[in-house]
N, C-alpha and C positions, 0 to 999 in steps of 0.2 A: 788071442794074439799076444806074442810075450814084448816084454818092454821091449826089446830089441826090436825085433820087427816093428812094433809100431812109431819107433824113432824114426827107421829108413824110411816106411810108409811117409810118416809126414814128409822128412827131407826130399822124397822124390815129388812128392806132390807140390810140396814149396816151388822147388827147381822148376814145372812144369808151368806153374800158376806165374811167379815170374819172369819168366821167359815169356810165353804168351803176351802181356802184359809190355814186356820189353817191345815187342815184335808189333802189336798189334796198337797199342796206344803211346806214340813218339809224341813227344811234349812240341808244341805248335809254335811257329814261327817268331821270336820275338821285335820287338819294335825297333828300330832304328836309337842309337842311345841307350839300349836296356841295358845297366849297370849293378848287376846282381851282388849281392855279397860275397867275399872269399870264399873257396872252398875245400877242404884236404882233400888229397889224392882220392877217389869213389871204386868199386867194384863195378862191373857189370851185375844186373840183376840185383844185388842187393844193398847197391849204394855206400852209406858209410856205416851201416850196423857191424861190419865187423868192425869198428872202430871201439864200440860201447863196453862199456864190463858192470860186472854183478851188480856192484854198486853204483847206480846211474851217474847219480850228481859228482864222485869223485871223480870217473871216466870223463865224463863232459868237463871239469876243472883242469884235468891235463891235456885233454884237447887245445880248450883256448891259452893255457899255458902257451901249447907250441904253435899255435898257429894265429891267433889275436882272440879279442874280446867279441867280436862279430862273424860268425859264422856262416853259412850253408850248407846244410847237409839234406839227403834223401835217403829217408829212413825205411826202403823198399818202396812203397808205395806214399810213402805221405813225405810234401816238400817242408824242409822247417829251416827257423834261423834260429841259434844259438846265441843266445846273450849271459854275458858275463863281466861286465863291470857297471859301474854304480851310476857314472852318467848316461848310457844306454837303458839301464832300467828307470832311471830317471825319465828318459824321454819317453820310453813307451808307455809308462803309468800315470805321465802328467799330458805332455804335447800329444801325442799321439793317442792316447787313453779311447778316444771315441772311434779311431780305427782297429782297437784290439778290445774290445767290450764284448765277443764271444767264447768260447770256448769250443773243444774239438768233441763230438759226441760220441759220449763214452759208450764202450761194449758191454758194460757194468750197466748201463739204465736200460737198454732193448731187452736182455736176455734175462736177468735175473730179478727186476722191477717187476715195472705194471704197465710196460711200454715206452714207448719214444716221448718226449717233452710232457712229461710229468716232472722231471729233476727242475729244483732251484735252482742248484750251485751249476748246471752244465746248459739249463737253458739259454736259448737264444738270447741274444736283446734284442728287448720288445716289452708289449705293454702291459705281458705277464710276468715277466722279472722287474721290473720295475714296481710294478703293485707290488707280490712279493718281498721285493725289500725296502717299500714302504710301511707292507707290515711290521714287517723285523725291527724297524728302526723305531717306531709310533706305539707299536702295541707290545711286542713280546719283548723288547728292551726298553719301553720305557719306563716313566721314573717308579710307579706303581708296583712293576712285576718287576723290575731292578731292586726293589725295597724287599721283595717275597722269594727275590733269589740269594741275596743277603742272611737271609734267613737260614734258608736250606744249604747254603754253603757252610754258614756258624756248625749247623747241627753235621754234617758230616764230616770236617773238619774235627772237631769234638772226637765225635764215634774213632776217626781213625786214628786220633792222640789215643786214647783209653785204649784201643787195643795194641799199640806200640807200647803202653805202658805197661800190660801186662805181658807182651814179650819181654819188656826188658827186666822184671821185678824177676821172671822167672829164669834170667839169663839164654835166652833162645836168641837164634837167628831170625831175622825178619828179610821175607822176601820183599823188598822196598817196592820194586819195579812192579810186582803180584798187587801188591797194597796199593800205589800212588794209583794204576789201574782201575782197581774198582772201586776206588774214591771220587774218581773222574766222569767215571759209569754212571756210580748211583747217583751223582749231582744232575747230572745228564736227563738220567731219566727222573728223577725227581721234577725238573725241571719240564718237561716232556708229558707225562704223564702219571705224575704224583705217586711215583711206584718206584722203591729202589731195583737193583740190579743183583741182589743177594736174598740168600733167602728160597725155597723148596717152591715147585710148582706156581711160581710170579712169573707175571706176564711179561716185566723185564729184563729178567732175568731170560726168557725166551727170545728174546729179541737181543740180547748180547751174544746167545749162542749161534741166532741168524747169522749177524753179523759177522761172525768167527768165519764160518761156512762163506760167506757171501765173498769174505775175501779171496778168499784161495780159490774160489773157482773165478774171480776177476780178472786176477794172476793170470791165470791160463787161457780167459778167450780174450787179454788185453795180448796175447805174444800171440795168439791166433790173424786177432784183427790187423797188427804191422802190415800183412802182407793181402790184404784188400778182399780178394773173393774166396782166401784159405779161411776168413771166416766163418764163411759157412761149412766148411768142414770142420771145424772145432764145437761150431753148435751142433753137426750131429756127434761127434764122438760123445760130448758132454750132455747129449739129450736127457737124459733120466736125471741127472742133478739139477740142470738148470729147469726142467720143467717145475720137482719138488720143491725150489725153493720159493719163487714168485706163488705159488698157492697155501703155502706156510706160512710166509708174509701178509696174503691178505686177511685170511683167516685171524694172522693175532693180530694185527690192528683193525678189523672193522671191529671184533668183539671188542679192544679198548674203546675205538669210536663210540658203539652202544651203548657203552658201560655210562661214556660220560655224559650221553646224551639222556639217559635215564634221570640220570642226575643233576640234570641241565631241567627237564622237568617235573622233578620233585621239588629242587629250594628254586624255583621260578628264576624272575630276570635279574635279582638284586644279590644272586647266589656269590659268597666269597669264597678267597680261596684258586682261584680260577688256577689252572697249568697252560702250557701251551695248546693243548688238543682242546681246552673249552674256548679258547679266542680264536681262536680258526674255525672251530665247528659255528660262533656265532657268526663269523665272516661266510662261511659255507650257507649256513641259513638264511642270510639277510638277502632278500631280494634285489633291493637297491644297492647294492654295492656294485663299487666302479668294476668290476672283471668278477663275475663266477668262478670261483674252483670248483676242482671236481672230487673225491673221496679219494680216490686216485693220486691225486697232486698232494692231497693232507698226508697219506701214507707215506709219498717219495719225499716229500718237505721231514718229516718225521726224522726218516733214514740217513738223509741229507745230515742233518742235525749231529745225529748219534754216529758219525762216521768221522765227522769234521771236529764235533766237540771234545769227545769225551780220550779220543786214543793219543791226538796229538799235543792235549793239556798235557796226559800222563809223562811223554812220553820226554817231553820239556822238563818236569821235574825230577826225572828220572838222571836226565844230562846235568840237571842244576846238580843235584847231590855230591853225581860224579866227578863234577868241578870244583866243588867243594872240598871234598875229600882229598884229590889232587890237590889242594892247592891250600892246604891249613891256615896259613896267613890269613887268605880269604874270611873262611869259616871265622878264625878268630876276631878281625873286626867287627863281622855282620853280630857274632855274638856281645859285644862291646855297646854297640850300636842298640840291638835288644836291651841288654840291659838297663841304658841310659835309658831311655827314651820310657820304656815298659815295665822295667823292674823283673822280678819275678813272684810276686804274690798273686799277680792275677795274668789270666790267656791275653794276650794279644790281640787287639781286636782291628776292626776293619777302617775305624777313627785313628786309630795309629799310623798305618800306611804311607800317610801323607807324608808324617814326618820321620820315616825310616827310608832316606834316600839313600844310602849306600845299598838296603834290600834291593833297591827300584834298578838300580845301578847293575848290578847282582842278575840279577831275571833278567834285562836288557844284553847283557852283556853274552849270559846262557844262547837266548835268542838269537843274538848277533851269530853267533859260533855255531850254533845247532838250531838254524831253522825249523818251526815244524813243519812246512811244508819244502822243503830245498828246492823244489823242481816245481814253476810256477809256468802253467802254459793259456795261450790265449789264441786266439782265431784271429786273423785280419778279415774284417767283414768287406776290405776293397784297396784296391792298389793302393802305396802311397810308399814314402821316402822315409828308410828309418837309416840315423847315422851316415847319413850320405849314399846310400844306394837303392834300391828298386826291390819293392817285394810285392807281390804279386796278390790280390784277393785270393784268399783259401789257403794261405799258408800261418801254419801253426809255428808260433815263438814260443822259444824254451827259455825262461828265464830261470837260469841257476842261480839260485838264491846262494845256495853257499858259494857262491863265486864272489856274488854283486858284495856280500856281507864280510867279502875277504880282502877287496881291490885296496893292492896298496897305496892306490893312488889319493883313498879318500882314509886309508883306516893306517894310521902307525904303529907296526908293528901287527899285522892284520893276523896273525897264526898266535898270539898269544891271549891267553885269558885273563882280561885285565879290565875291571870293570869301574876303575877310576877316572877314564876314559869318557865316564856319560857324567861324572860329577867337575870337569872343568870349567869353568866360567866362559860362556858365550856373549859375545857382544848382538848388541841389540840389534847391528846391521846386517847380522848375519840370519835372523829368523827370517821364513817364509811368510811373505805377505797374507796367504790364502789360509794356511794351516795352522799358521804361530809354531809350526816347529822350529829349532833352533840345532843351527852345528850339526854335531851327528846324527842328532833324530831325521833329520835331512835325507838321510842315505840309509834309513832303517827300514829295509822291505820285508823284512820276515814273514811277516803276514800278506805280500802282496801290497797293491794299490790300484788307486782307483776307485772306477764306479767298483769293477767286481773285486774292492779288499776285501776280505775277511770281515762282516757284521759282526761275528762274535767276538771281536780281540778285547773289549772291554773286560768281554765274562772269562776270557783266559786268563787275562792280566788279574783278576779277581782273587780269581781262585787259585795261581800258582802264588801270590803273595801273601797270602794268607796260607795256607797249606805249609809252605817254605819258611815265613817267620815263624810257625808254630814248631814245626821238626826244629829249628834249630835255637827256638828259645828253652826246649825242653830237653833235648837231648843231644849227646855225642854218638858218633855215628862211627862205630869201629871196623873194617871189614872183615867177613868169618873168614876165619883160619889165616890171618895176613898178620907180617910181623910190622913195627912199628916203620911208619912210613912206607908202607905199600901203596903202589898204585891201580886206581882202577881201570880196566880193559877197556877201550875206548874204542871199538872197533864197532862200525857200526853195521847195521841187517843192509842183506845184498838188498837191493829195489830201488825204490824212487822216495823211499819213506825215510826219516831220520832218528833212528831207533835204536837202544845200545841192542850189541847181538846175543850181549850176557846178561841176565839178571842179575840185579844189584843186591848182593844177599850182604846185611850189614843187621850188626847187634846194637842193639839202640840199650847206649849209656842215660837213665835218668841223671837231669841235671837238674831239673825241677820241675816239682809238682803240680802245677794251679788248679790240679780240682782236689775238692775235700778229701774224696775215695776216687779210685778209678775205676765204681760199678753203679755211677750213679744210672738213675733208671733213661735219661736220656742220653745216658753215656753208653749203652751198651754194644758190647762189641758184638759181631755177625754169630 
């Protein structure tokens, strides 16, 4: 079948499978009072997707441009509300939080997993997500393996100074976006399962190229699944891939699981060192533990991890740089700011941090403007009132983040890069009773909220400010082939993801040195 034909193919089947659909399940009577949200002009059969473009979150920002901050749309088969300003996101993640504590079940965990509610991050609420992210918060973030991730961030951080350093001695281009990537990766898996993501025939290294894979066929049964039972028509076009890939998957993480469990009974119960796969496997072992997992859920917890952590870190300092560069003034304070604070005799370290708040300022500000995740969706697990109108159990909310992160209502001057903005002076009546946040952290959703924020935004925050003081305590960052005051392409990948569309190829000027040589033995480059 050549591409052609099999475009029409789908199209006619679309047409057929929606229409059916139209004809045969009409949405049921509603209540006397039902006060639904706004909604633009709809299609038959396909609702408002022709509305959407490449790029999700920019599509949905000029929707509620022209039409408000609260939406309703039906996205063929699934009903959604659209949110885009800051007190809406507000309410949903604070008042409302216990009516949107689900998520919508992704086509990514049935097909290409190890089954239906094995995922963390897309599970129910219930007394499995809950345990779960009592782990995450007790065990695998606390103060102990926070002290041993510390560690492993110092040492890759290092490795990826030392190899900028000898791009730049040799006058080369450095693929920044290539680099900050699998700086992200190896901490990732370091983190995970005490194995970087570089390096010939590593088990990490296999499971980054899962992931590669995993993506792009998500891509295609997530545009499958929009439109309800053409599902199942995408899992069989897709059958041969998406079979190969969930038995790939198990195969290389039981063999990790064994590995570590070997090793779990050779240095006995007082074994250091531990990664995440050895606190889980003891949680997996213990009888008494409040909920049983299964090997199954250790795998999808795994994935979970290495999907969430390591692409959207990068992906953050990828946008940081490029604001940077943009915007020299910037760069030059923060290097001022370096200086005073750090000097340059020696790296920068993680004690520093605290008191380089124009960095903090810097990374926030990035985040504000490039969310890693822009497009934040949640489940209503039961009717209830958002914003003054009626939405109904089983409708999924879009919360655009680059929207909420834009409202002019709460941000001045909300399209500029201005990260002065998180260092103004808050009065005391203005923090959050519950949070101690203050002023604009108030309105700071990047990472989502709630019960289901982001657990890991500590280890983001970690390790983009450290990574990012270190780039720019050492080096000037010129970009290849650009004349003086060039700017960098800002255009971001079509989807739902917040990703520059161009690699950041930039020549890294040493500005100074802190290590002795730059081939020390725990300096070495890949």
């Amino acid at each position: 079948m050549t591409v052609i034909q099999y475009v029409l193919a789908i199209f006619i089947l679309l047409f057929i499978t929606v229409f059916l659909q139209f004809i045969f399940k009409r949405p049921g009577k509603k209540p006397a009072g039902y006060c639904p949200p706004p909604s633009p002009p709809t299609l038959p059969l396909i609702g408002h997707l022709h509305l959407l473009t490449p790029v999700a979150f920019k599509g949905f920002h000029a929707l509620n441009n022209k039409y408000g901050p609260l939406l309703y749309l039906r996205l063929a088969t699934y009903p959604a509300v659209l949110v885009s300003s800051a007190p809406l996101a507000t309410e949903i993640f604070k008042a409302l939080d216990i009516h949107f504590t689900s998520r919508i079940k992704s086509p990514f965990e049935d097909n290409l997993l190890f089954g239906s509610s094995t995922s963390f991050f897309n599970a129910p609420y219930g007394d499995y997500w809950k345990f779960m992210k009592k782990i995450c918060t007790t065990e695998l973030l606390g103060t102990r393996q926070m002290k041993k991730l510390k560690n492993v961030r110092r040492e890759e951080v290092v490795r990826f100074l030392s190899k900028m350093l000898e791009i730049g001695q040799k006058n080369e281009v450095a693929n920044v976006s290539a680099e900050v990537l699998t700086l992200a990766n190896n901490s990732t898996c370091r983190m995970i399962m005490s194995a970087r993501c570089s390096g010939e025939d590593n088990q990490a290294e296999k499971c980054r190229e899962l992931v590669s894979e995993s993506f792009d066929l998500a891509a295609k049964l997530a545009l499958f699944s929009v439109f309800g039972p053409l599902k199942r028509i995408g899992i069989w076009y897709l059958r041969k891939k998406i079979a190969d890939v969930p038995k790939r998957y198990d195969e290389l993480f039981e063999n990790v699981l064994v590995e570590h469990e070997e090793k779990a009974k050779r240095e006995g119960p007082h074994m250091e060192n531990k990664d995440l796969m050895d606190i889980l496997l003891e949680v997996y072992h213990d009888k008494n533990a409040e909920i049983r997992i299964t090997r199954k859920q250790m795998k999808t917890f795994f994935l979970d991890l290495f999907f969430g952590g390591s692409s959207t870190t990068a992906h953050s300092m990828q946008w940081l740089m490029a604001e940077m560069i943009n915007h020299p003034e910037v760069f030059k304070k923060l290097r001022e700011e370096m200086d005073s604070v750090v000097g340059r005799d020696r790296l920068v370290e993680d004690s520093d941090i605290p008191s380089l708040h124009y960095l903090q300022a810097v990374v926030k500000e990035t985040l504000r403007l490039h969310p890693p995740a822009p497009i934040i969706t949640r489940l209503s697990r039961e009717d209830c009132k958002f914003g003054g109108f009626d939405v109904p159990r089983g409708t999924l909310a879009v919360v655009n983040a680059h929207s909420v992160m834009r409202d002019p209502e709460v941000w001045d001057k909300p399209d500029e890069f201005y990260p002065e903005r998180f260092l103004l002076a808050i009065p005391k009546e203005e923090a959050d009773e519950k949070t101690g946040r203050k002023g604009q952290d108030l309105n700071f959703w990047s990472f989502g909220g709630g019960r289901r924020r982001c657990p890991g935004v500590n280890l983001a925050f970690s390790l983009i400010n450290a990574t990012v003081a270190a780039m720019v305590q050492c080096f000037d960052w010129k970009l290849d082939g650009a004349e003086y005051m060039a700017r960098v392409n800002m255009e971001a990948t079509p989807g739902v993801t917040m990703s520059l569309a161009h690699p950041l190829l930039c020549l890294p000027v040493v500005h100074c040195n802190p290590f002795d040589t730059p081939a020390k033995d725990n300096q070495a480059t890949d």
